[in-house]
C-alpha positions in Angstrom: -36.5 12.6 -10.5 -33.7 12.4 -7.9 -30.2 12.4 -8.8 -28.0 9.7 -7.4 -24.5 10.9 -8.3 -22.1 8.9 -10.4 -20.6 6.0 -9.0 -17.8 7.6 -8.1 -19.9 10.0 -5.4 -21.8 7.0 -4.3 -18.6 4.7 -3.4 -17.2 8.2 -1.9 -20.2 9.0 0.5 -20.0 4.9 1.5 -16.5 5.0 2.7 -17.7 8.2 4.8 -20.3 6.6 6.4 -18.6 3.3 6.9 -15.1 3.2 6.7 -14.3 0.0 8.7 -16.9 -2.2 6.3 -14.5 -4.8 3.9 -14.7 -3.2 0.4 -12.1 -5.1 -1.5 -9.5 -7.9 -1.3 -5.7 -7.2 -2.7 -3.3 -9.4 -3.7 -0.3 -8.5 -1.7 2.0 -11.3 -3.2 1.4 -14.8 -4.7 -1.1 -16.4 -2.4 -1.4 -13.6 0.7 -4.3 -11.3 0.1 -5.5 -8.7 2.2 -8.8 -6.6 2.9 -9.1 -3.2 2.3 -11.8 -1.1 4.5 -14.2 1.4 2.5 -11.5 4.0 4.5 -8.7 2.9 3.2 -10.3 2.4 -0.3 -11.3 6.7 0.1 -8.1 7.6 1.2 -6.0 5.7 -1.7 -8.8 7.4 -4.3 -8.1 11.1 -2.6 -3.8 10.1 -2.8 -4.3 9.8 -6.8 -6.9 12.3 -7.1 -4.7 14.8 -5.8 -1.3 13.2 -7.9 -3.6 13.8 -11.5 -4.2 17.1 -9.9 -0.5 17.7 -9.3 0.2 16.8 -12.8 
């Protein structure tokens, strides 16, 4: 059987192979949303990974 990885390596290894594919859609203020990339997605993941490690 192969192993897959948890979700979190899966969504990691995505945003590595395609960081300009839309991932998500933020609510920047009442009514205005946004679209984060698979990139930007990894990158904001890494920022608080490394501020838990930090704590």
């Amino acid at each position: 059987m192969t192993t897959r990885g948890t979700l979190a390596d899966r969504l990691t290894d995505l945003a590595a192979r395609h960081p300009d594919l839309p991932a998500l859609h933020d609510r920047v203020a009442p009514g205005v949303w946004r679209t984060l990339t698979w990139g930007e997605v990894g990158a904001a993941a890494r920022r608080d990974r490394g501020a838990r490690a930090g704590r």
